[in-house]
C-alpha positions in Angstrom: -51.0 4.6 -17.9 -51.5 3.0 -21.7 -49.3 0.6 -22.8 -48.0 2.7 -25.8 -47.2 5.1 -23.6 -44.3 3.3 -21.9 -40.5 2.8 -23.1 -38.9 -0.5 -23.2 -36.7 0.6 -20.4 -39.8 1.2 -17.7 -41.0 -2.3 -17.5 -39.0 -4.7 -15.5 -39.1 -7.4 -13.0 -40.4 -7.2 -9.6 -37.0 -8.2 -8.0 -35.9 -5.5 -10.4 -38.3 -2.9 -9.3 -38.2 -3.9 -5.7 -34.5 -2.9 -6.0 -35.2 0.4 -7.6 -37.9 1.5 -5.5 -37.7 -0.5 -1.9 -41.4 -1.6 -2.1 -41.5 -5.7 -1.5 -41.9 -7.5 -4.0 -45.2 -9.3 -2.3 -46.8 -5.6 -2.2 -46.0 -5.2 -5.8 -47.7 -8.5 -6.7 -50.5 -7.3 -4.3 -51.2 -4.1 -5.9 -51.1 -6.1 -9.3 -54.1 -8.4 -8.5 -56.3 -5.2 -6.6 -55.7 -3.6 -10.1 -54.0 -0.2 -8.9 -51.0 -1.1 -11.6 -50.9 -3.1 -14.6 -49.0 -6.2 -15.3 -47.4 -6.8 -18.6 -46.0 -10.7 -20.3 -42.5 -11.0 -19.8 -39.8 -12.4 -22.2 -39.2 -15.6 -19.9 -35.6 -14.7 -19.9 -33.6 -16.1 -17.1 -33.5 -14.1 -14.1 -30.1 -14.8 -12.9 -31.8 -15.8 -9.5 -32.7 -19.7 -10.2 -35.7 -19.0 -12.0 -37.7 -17.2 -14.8 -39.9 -14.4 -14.4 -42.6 -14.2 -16.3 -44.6 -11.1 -15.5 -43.4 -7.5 -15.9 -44.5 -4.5 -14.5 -44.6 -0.7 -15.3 -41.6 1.0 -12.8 -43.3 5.0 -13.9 -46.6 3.3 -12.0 -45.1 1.4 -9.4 -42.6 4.4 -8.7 -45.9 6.4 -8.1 -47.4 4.6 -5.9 -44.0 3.7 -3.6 -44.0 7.4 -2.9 -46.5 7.1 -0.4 -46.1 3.5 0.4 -45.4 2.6 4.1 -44.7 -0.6 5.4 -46.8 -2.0 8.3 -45.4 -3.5 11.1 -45.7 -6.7 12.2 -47.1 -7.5 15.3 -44.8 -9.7 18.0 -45.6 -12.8 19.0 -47.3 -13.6 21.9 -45.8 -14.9 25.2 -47.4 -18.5 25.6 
């Protein structure tokens, strides 16, 4: 997906998008870094959450890939 291909409305926070779509917000970082979606500079605005994000990301790209998205389960710990 090209940058000028995207509305102002489809980039937003990973808390944001982790709300939207269910995907963690770890796996959304995750796929980030391995280059399967892009990341975009945020505004630095306040997040309402004690912080400020900094890094956007494109919810049309991550919506695309959280449709086949399945979350591994952990394994239990082990009896000492």
């Amino acid at each position: 997906m090209r940058p000028h291909d995207l509305f102002p409305d489809d980039l937003v926070y990973a808390h944001d998008a982790e709300r939207l779509t269910g995907v963690p917000q770890a796996v959304i970082r995750k796929w980030a870094s391995r280059g399967r979606i892009q990341r975009f500079q945020g505004d630095g605005r306040p997040t309402g959450l004690g912080h400020a994000a900094r890094t956007m990301y494109a919810l049309p790209e991550i919506r695309a890939l959280a449709a086949t998205y399945r979350p591994t389960p952990q394994r239990a710990p082990r009896a000492a």
